[in-house]
Residue frames relative to the residue before (quaternion, step in Angstrom):
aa qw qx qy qz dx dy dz
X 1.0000 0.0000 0.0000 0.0000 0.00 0.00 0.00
X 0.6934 0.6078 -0.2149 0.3218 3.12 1.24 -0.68
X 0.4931 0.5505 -0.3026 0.6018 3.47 2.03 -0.64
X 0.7513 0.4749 -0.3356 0.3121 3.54 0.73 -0.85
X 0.5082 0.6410 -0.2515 0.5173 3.40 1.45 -0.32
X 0.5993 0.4437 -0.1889 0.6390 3.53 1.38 -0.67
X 0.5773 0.5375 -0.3872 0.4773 3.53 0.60 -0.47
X 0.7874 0.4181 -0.1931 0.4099 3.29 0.34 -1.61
X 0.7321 0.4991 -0.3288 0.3268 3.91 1.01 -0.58
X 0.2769 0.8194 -0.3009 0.4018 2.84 2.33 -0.23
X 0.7567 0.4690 0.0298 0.4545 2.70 0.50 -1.99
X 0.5759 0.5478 -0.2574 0.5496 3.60 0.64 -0.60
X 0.4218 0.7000 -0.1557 0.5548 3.47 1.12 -1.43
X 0.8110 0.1865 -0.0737 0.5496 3.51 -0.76 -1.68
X 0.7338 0.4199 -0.4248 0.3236 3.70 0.07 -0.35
X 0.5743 0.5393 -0.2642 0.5564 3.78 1.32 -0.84
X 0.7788 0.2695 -0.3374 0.4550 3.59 0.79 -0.15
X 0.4699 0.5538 -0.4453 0.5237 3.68 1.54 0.28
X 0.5536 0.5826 -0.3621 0.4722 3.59 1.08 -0.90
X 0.6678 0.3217 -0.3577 0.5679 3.82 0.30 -1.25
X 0.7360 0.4828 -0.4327 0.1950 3.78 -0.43 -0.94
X 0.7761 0.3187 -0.2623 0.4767 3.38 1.69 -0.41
X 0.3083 0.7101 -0.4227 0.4713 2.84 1.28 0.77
X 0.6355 0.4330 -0.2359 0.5941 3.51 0.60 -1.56
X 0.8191 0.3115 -0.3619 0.3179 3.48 -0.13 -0.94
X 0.5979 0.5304 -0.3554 0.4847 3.74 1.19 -0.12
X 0.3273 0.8157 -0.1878 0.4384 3.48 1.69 -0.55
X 0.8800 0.0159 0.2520 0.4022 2.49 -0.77 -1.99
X 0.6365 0.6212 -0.1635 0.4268 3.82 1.66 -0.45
X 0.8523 0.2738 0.0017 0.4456 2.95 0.10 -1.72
X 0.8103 0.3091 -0.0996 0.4879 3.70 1.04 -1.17
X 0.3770 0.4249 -0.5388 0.6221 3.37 1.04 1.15
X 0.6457 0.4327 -0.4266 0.4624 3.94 0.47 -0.64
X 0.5393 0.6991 -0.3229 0.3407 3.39 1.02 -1.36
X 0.7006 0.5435 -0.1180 0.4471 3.34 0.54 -2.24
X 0.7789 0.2125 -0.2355 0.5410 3.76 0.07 -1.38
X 0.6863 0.2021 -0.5805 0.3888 3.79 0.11 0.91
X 0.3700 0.4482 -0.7181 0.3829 3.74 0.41 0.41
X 0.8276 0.3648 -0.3600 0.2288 3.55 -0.18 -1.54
X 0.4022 0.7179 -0.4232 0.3790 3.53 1.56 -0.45
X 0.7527 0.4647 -0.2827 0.3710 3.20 0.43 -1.79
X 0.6345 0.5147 -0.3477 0.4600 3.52 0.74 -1.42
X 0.4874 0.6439 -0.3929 0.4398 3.96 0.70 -0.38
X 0.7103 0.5772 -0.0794 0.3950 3.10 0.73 -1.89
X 0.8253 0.2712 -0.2245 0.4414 3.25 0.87 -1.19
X 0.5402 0.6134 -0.4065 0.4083 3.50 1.30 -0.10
X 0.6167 0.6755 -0.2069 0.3474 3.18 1.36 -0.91
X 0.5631 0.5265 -0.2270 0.5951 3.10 1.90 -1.37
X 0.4837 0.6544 -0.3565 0.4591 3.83 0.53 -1.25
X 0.8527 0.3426 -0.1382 0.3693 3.48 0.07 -1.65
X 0.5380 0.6341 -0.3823 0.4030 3.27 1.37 -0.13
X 0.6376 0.5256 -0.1932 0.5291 3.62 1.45 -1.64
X 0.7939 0.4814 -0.2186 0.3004 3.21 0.38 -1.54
X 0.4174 -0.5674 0.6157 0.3533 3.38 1.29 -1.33
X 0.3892 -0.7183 0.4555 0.3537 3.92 -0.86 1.30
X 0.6529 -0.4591 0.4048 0.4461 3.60 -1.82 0.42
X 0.3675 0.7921 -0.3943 0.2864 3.13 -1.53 0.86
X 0.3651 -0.5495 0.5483 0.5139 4.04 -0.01 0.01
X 0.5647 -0.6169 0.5074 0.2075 2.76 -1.92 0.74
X 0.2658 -0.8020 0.4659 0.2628 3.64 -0.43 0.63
X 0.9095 -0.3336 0.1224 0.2159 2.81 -1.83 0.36
């Protein structure tokens, strides 16, 4: 009973340190890339917008 108890903290073990490693890498990896293209894109499309539309503002003369 006693090996099996060791078996399982093993495990437990290997799974708590898969858990953190994708963590960090979802963290500190993927959703910073994630984030600065949302805000990129929104940039992008305001940028387009402002091209058709003309910048915010009364309409001049």
């Amino acid at each position: 009973m006693a090996e099996q108890q060791g078996g399982e903290w093993k495990a437990a073990g290997a799974s708590r340190r898969r858990e953190l490693l994708t963590f960090f890498i979802l963290a500190f990896g993927i959703w910073p890339i994630v984030a600065v293209g949302v805000v990129g894109g929104y940039g992008f499309l305001v940028w387009m917008y402002q091209i058709l539309a003309g910048p915010p503002g009364p309409p001049g003369h």
